[in-house]
C-alpha positions as CSV (number, residue, x, y, z in Angstrom):
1,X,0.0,0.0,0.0
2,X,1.3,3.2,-0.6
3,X,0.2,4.7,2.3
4,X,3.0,2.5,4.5
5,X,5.1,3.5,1.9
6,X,4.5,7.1,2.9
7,X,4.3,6.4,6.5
8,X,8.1,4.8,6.2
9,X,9.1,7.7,4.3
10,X,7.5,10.6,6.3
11,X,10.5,12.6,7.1
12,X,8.3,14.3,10.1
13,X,7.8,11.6,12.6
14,X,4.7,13.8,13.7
15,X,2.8,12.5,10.7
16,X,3.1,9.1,11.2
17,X,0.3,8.7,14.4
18,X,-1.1,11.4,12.1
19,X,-2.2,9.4,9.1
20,X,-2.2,5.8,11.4
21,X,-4.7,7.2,13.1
């Protein structure tokens, strides 16, 4: 999925429980 793709290659760790969420 691309979105784990982006979460992987978020560079701002604050998006990550962002977009998990």
């Amino acid at each position: 999925m691309m979105t784990r793709v982006f979460l992987e290659k978020a560079p701002c760790s604050d998006m990550r429980p962002i977009l998990a969420s």
